[in-house]
C-alpha positions in Angstrom: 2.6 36.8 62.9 2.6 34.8 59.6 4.8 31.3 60.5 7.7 31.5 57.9 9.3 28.2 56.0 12.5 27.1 55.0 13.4 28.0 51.3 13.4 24.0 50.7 9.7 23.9 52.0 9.1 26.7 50.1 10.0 24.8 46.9 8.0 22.0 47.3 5.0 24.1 48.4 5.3 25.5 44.6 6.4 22.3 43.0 3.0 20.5 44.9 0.9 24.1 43.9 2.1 23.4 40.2 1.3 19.7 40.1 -2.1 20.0 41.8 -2.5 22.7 38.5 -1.8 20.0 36.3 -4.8 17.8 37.5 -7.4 20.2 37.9 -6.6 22.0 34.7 -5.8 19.1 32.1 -8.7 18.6 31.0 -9.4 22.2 30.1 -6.6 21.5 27.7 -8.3 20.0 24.5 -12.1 20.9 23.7 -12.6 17.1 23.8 -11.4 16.7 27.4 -13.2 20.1 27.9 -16.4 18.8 26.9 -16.4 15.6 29.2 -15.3 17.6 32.4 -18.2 20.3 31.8 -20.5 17.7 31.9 -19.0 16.5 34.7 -18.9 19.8 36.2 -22.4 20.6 35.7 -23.6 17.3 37.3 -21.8 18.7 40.1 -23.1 21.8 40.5 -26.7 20.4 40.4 -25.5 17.8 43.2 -24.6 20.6 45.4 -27.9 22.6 45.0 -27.0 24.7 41.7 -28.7 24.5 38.3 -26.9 23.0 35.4 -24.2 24.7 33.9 -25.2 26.7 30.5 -24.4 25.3 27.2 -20.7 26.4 25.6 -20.3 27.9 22.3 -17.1 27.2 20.7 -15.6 30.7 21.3 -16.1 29.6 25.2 -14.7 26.3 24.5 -11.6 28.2 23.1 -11.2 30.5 26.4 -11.5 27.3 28.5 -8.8 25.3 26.3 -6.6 28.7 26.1 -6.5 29.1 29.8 -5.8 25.1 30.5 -3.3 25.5 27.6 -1.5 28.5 29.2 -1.5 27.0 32.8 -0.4 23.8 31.9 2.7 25.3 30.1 2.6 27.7 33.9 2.6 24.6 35.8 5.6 22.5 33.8 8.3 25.4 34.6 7.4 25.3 37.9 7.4 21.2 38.6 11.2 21.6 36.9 12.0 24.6 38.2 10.3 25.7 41.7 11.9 28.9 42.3 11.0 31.2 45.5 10.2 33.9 42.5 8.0 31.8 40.5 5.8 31.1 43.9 5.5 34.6 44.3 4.3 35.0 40.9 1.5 32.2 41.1 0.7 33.4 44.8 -0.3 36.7 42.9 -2.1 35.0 39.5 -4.0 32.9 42.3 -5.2 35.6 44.0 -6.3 37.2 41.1 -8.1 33.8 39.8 -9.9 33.9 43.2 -10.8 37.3 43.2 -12.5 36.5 40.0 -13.9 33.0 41.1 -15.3 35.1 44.1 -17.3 37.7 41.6 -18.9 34.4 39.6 -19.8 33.0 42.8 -21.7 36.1 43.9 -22.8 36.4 40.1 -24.0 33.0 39.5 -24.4 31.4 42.8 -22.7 28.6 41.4 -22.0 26.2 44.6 -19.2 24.0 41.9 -17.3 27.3 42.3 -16.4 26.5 46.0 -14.5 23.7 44.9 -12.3 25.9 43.0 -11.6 29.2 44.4 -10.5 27.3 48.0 -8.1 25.5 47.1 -6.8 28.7 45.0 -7.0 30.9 47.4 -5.3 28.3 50.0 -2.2 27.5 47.3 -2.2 31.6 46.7 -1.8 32.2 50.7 0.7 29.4 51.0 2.8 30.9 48.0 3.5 34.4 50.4 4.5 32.5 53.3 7.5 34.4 54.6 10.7 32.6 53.8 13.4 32.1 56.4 17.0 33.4 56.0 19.4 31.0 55.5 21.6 29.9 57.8 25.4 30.6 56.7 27.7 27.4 57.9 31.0 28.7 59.5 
């Protein structure tokens, strides 16, 4: 049986699941910031036993920014605004970003890729915990 959590816990499971997306995705924001965190990235990968990451074109510099664009706007409503709902929501986007991490990892062999789709399938797990009722005072 999956442990259930308070509807306050709940909340700051999705505020913390937001704010960790503002680190890890800020710097796919701007190509600028892109371009120094691929390189990064890359170095990374070879560290770990991969090759070096392929060079980007612009159109998949734009992708990159357009996804850390998007999540970073994601990830503001839910730091102000941590609602049960919104958790769900993410849960379900994270589970679709690690389905998808999961098919580049088997594609690429990329070992970088394991620092990613863990942590996003762990916040995406952690977003369906089961919430218990509240108790009504009397």
């Amino acid at each position: 049986m999956m442990p259930s959590v308070s509807p306050s816990d709940f909340r700051h499971i999705v505020r913390a699941s937001a704010l960790y997306d503002v680190l890890l995705t800020a710097p796919f924001a701007t190509p600028w910031s892109f371009a120094l965190v691929r390189e990064q990235l890359s170095n990374v990968n070879v560290l770990l036993g991969g090759a070096a990451l392929p060079p980007f074109e612009p159109f998949h510099v734009l992708i990159c920014c357009l996804l850390g664009s998007i999540v970073l706007v994601w990830s503001a409503l839910r730091v102000r605004d941590p609602q049960p709902r919104l958790g769900r929501y993410d849960a379900a986007a994270r589970l679709l970003f690690s389905t998808w991490m999961a098919w580049a990892l088997l594609a690429t062999g990329a070992p970088v890729l394991w620092l990613f789709l863990l942590p996003e399938f762990a916040w995406g797990l952690a977003q369906l915990l089961p919430l218990r009722p509240l108790l009504k005072k009397t």
